[in-house]
N, C-alpha and C positions, 0 to 999 in steps of 0.2 A: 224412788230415784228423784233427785232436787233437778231443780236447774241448772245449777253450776257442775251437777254431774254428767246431765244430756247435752249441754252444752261443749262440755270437754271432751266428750267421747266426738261429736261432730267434729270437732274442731281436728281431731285425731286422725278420723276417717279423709277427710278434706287434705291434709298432711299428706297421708299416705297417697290417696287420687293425686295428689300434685306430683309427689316421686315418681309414680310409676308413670306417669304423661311423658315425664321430662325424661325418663330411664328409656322409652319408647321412642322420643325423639332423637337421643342421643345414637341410638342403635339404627337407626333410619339413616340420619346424618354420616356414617361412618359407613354405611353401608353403600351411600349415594357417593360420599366423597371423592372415589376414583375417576367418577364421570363429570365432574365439576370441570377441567379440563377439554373434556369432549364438547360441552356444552356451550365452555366458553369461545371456543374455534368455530364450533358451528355460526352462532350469533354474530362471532367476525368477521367468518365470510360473507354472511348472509349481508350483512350489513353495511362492513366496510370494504369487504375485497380482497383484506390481506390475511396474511399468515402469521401473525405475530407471536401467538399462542403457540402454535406447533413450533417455531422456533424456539420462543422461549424453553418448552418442553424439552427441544434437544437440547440445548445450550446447558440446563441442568442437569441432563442425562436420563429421565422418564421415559422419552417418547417411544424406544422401543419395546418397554415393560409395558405402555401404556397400550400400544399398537398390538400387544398380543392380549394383554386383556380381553380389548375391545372386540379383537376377531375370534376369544370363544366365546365369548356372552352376548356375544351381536354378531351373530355369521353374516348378515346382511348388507353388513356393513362393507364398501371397498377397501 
C-alpha cells in the first residue's frame, strides 16, 4: 500500500468520524430543543424576575403543549 493510498483511506475514516459526531449532535439538539424554552424562563426568573418567555410561549400558543410536556418528563416539576 503507497502513501497516497493510507492516506486516503485516513482521510476517509476522519470524514466519516466527522458525520457521525455531527449526526450525534444533531439528535441531542432535537432531542433537547423542547426544553430550550423551559431553560430560557428559568434563567429569567432567576435573573431578571419576569415572565417574559412564558408569555411569549402563550402568545404563540406552545405553552400549554409545552406545560404537559414538562409535567410527564419532569413530575417534579410545579
Amino acid at each position: 500500500m503507497s502513501r497516497a493510498e493510507s492516506s486516503q483511506e485516513n482521510a476517509e475514516r476522519g470524514g466519516y468520524t466527522v458525520a457521525v459526531v455531527l449526526a450525534i449532535l444533531l439528535i441531542v439538539g432535537l432531542l433537547l430543543l423542547p426544553f430550550v424554552p423551559l431553560l430560557l424562563a428559568l434563567l429569567e426568573t432567576v435573573t431578571l424576575g419576569t415572565r417574559r418567555v412564558e408569555g411569549f410561549c402563550e402568545s404563540i400558543g406552545i405553552h400549554d403543549e409545552l406545560t404537559a410536556l414538562y409535567r410527564t418528563l419532569l413530575p417534579w416539576i410545579k
